[in-house]
DRENTI-354867 format. One record per residue (C-alpha): x, y, z; residue in three letters. Coordinates in Angstrom, 1 decimal. Example, Ala and Ser with C-alpha at 12.3 -4.5 7.8 and 13.67 -1.06 7.14 Angstrom:
// DRENTI-354867
+--------+--------+--------+------+
:     xx :     yy :     zz : rest :
+--------+--------+--------+------+
:   12.3 :   -4.5 :    7.8 :  ALA :
:   13.7 :   -1.1 :    7.1 :  SER :
+--------+--------+--------+------+
This chain:
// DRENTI-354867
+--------+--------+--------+------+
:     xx :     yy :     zz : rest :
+--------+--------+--------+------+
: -177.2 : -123.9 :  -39.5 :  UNK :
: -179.5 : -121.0 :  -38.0 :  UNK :
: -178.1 : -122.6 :  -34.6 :  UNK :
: -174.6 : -122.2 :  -35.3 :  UNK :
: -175.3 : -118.5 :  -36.8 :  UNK :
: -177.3 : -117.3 :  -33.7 :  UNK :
: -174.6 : -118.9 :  -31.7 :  UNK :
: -171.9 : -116.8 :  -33.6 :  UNK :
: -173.6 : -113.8 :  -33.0 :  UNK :
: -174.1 : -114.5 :  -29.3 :  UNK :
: -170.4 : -114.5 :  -28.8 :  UNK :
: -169.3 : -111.5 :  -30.7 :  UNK :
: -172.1 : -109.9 :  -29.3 :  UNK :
: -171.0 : -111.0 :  -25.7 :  UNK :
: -167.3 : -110.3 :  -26.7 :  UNK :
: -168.2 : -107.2 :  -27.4 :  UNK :
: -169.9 : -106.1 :  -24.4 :  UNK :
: -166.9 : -107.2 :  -22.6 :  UNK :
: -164.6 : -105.5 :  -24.5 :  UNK :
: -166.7 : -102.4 :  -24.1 :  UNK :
: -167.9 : -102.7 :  -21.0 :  UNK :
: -166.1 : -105.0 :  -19.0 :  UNK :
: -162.7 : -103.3 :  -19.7 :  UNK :
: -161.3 : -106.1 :  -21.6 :  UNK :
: -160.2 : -103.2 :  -24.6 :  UNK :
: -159.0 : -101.3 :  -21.7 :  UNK :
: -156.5 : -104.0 :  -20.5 :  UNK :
: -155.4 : -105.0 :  -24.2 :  UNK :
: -154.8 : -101.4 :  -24.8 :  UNK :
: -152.7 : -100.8 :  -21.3 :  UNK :
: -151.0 : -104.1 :  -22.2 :  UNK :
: -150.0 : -102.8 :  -25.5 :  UNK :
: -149.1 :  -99.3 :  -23.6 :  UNK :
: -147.5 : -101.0 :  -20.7 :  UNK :
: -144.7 : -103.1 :  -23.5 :  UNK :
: -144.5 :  -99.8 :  -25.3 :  UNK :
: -143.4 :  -98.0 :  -22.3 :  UNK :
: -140.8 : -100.7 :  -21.3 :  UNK :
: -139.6 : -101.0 :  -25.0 :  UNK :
: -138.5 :  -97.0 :  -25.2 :  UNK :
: -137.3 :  -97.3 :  -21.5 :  UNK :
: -135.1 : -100.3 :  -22.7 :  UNK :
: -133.6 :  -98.6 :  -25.4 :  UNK :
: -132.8 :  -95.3 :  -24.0 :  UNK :
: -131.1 :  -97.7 :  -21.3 :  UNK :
: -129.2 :  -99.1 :  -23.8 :  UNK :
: -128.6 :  -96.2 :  -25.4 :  UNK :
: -127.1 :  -94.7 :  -22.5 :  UNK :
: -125.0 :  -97.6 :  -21.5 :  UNK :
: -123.6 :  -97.1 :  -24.9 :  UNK :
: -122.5 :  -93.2 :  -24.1 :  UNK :
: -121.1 :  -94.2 :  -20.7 :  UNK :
: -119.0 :  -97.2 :  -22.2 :  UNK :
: -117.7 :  -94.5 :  -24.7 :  UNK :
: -117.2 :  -92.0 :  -22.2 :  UNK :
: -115.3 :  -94.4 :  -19.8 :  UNK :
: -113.3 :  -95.4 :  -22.9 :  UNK :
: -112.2 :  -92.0 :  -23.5 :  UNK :
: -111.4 :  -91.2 :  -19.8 :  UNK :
: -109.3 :  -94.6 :  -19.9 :  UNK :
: -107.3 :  -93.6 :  -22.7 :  UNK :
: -106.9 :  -90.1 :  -21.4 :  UNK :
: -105.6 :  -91.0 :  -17.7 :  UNK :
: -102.8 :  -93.2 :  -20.2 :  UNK :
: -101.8 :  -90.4 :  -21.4 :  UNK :
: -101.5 :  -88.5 :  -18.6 :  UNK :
:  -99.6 :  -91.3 :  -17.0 :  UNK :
:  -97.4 :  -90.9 :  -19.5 :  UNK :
:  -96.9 :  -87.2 :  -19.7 :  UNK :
:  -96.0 :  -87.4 :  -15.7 :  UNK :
:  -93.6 :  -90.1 :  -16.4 :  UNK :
:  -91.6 :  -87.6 :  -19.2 :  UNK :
:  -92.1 :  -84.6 :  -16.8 :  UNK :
:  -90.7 :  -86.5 :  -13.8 :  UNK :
:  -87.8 :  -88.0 :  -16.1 :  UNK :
:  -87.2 :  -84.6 :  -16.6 :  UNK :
:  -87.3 :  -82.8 :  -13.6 :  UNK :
:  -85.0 :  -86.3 :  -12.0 :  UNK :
:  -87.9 :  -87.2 :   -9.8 :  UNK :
:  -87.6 :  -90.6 :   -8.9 :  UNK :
:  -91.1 :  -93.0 :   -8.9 :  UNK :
:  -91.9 :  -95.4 :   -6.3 :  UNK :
:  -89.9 :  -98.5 :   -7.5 :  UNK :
:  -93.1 : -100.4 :   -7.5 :  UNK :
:  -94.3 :  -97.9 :  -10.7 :  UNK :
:  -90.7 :  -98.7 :  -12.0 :  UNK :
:  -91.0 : -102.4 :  -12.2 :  UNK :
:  -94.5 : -102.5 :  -13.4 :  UNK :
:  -94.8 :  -99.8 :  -15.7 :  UNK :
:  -92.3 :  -99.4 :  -19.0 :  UNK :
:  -90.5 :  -96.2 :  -19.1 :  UNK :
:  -91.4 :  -94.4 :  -22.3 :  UNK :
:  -89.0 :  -91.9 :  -23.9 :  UNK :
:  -90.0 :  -88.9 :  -25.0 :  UNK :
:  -89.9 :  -88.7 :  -29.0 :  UNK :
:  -89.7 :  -92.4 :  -28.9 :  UNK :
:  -92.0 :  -93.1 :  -32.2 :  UNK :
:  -91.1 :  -97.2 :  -31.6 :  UNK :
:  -91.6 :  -97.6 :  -28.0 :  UNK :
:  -90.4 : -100.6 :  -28.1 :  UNK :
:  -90.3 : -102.0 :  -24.5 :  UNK :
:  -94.0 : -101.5 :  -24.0 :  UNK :
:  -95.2 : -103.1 :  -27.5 :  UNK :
:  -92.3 : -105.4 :  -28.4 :  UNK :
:  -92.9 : -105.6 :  -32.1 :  UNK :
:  -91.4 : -108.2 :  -34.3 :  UNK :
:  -88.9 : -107.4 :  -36.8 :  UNK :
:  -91.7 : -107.9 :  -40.0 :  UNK :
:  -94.1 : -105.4 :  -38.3 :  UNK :
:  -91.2 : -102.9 :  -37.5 :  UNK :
:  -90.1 : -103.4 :  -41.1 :  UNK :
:  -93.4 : -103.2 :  -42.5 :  UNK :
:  -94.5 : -100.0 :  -40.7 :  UNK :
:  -90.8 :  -98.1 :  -41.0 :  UNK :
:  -92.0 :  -98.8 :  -45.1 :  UNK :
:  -95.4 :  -97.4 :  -44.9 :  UNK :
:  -94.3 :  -94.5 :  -43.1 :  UNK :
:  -91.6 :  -93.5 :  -45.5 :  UNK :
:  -93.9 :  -93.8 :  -48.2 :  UNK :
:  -96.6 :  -91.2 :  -46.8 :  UNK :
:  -93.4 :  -89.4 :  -45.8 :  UNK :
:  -93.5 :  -89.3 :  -42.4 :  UNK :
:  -89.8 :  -89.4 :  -42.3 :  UNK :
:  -88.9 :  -89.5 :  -38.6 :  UNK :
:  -91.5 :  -92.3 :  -37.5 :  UNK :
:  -89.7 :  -94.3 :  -40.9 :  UNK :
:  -86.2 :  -93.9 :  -39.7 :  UNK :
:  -86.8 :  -95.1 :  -36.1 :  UNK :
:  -89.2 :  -98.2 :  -36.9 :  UNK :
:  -86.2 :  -98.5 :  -39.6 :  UNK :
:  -83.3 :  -98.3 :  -37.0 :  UNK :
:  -84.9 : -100.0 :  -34.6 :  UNK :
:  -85.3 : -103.1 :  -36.7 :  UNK :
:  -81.6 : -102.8 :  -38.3 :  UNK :
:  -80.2 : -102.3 :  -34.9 :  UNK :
:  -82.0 : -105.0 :  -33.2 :  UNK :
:  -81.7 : -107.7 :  -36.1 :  UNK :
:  -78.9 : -107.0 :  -37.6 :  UNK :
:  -78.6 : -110.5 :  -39.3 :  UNK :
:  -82.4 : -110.9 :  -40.5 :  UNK :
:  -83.2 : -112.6 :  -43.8 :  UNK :
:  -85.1 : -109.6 :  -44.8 :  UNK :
:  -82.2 : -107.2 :  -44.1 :  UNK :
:  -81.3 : -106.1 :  -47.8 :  UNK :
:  -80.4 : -103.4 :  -49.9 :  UNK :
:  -83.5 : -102.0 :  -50.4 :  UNK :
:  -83.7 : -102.1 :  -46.5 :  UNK :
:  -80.5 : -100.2 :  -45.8 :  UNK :
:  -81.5 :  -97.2 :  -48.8 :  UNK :
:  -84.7 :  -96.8 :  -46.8 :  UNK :
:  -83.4 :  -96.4 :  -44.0 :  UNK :
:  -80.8 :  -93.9 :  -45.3 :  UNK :
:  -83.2 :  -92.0 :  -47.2 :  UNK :
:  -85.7 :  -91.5 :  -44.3 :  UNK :
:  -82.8 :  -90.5 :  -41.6 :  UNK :
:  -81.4 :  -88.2 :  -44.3 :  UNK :
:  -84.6 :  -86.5 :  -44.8 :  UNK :
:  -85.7 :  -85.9 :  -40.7 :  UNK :
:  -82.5 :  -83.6 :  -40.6 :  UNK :
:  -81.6 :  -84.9 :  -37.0 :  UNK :
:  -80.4 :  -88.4 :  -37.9 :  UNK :
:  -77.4 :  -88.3 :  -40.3 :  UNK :
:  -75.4 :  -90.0 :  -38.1 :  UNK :
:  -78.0 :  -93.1 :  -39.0 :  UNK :
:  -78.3 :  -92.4 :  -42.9 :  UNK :
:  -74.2 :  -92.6 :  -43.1 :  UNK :
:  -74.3 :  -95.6 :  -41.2 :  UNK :
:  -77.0 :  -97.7 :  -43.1 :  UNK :
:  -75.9 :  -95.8 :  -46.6 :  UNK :
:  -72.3 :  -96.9 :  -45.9 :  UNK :
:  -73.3 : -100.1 :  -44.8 :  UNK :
:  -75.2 : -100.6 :  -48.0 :  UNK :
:  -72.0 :  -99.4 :  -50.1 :  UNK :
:  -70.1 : -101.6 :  -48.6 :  UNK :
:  -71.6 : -105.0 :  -48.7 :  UNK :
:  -74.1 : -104.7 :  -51.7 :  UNK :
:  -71.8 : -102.7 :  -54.9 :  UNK :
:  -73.6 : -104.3 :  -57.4 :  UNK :
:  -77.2 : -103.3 :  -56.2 :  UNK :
:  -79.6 : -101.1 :  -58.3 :  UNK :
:  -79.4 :  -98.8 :  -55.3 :  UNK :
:  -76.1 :  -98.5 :  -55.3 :  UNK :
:  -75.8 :  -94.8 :  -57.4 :  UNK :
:  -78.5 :  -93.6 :  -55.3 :  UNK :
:  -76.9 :  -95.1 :  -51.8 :  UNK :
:  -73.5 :  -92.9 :  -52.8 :  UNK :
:  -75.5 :  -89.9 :  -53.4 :  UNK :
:  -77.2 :  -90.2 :  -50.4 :  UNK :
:  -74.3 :  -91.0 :  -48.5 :  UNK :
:  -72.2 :  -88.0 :  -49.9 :  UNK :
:  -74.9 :  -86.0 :  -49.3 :  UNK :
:  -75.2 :  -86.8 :  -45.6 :  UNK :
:  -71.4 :  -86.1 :  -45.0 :  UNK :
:  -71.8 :  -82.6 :  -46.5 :  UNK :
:  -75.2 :  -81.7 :  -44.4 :  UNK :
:  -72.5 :  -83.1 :  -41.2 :  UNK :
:  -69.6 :  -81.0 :  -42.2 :  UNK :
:  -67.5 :  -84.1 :  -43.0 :  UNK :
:  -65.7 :  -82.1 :  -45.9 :  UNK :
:  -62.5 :  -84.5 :  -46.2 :  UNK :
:  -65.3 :  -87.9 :  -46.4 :  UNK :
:  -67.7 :  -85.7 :  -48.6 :  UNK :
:  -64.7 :  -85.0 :  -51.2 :  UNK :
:  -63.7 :  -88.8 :  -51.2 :  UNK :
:  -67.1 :  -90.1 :  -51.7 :  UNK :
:  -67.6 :  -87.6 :  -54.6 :  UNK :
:  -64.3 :  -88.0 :  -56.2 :  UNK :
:  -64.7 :  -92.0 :  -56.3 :  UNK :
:  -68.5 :  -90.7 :  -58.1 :  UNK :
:  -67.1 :  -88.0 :  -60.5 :  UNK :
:  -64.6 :  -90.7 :  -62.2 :  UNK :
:  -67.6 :  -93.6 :  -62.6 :  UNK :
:  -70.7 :  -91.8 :  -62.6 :  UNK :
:  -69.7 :  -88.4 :  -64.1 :  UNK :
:  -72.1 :  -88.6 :  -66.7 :  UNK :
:  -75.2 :  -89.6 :  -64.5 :  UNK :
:  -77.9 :  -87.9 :  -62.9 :  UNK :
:  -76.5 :  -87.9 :  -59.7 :  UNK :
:  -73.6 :  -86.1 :  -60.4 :  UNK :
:  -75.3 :  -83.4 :  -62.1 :  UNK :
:  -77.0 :  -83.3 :  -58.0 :  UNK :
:  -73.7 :  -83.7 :  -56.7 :  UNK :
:  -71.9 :  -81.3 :  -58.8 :  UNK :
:  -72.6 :  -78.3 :  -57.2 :  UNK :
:  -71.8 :  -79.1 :  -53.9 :  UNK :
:  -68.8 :  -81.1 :  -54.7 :  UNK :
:  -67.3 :  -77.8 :  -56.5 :  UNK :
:  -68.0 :  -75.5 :  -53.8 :  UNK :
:  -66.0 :  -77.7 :  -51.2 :  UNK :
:  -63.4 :  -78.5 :  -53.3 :  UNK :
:  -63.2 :  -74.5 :  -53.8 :  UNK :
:  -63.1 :  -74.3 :  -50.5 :  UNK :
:  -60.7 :  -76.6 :  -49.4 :  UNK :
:  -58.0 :  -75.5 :  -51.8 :  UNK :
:  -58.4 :  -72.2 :  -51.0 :  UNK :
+--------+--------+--------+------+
């Protein structure tokens, strides 16, 4: 037992001397140093590869839209581009919300996202995601009623597609008179041939309303306007 005790002490005692004296501390403690040092230069590397893959991100999506804003200002100005540029590279409209050449959207995601945009109001993205779908599938299961009023409603309310509201308002009229939107589809409607100075249309719409609906909602909406061109008119 006193063997194995002096023998313990030895060795730490040895250990130690090495660790003091024969710069054995030294190297643990520059090995400790030395991964310190490589750690923080490792993550500032990553951390700058982060900010350059950010900033290269932002420069990508800023030359896109510059490539874009020189394709409008050439349209403009009747510059022609190479036709190489022409054949590879969609041309995108200006005020063209849809764009749908360069992101070919089915008719459910162009339905959906006319939908959400009427309902935060953003009326002129609604009425051409709305358009876009009605035009290009005309005869799709989901084309309904409710469809058509959407439509109507959010060209009504941009102010620079009426032509689009009396088309999809009419259309709903005309092929759905027992819908729920139907009151609000011939408001609409007579309201969109007034705002286009279709007087002689305006007065029909409203007359066929004032002998069903006289006692509605609507026509109290309608009234006013009806009276004033009728005034008009016969005068």
């Amino acid at each position: 037992m006193k063997i194995l005790l002096v023998f313990a002490l030895l060795s730490a005692g040895y250990g130690y001397s090495l660790w003091k004296w024969g710069g054995l501390g030294q190297s643990v403690v520059s090995k400790i140093e030395t991964q310190y040092h490589w750690e923080k230069k490792f993550n500032q590397s990553e951390f700058e590869k982060n900010q350059l893959t950010a900033q290269v991100a932002q420069l990508e999506f800023e030359v896109s839209q510059l490539k874009s804003q020189n394709k409008i200002f050439t349209a403009k100005k009747g510059i022609q581009t190479p036709s190489r540029m022409i054949a590879s590279i969609p041309q995108v409209k200006a005020e063209d919300l849809v764009q749908y050449d360069v992101y070919q959207w089915s008719p459910e995601k162009l339905l959906a996202i006319g939908e959400k945009e009427l309902y935060f109001k953003n009326y002129k993205k609604s009425a051409q995601f709305y358009n876009e779908f009605l035009e290009r599938f005309p005869s799709h299961e989901l084309v309904d009623d409710k469809v058509l009023f959407g439509a109507g409603v959010a060209a009504f309310e941009t102010k620079d597609y009426y032509p689009w509201a009396e088309k999809h308002l009419s259309a709903l009229v005309k092929t759905y008179p027992k819908s729920q939107f139907y009151r609000g589809a011939k408001l609409w409607l007579a309201l969109t041939q007034y705002n286009m100075g279709e007087q002689q249309k305006f007065l029909k719409t409203v007359e066929e309303f004032r002998l069903k609906y006289r006692n509605t909602e609507e026509w109290k909406i309608l009234s006013k306007y009806y009276e004033d061109i009728n005034y008009k008119v016969k005068n």
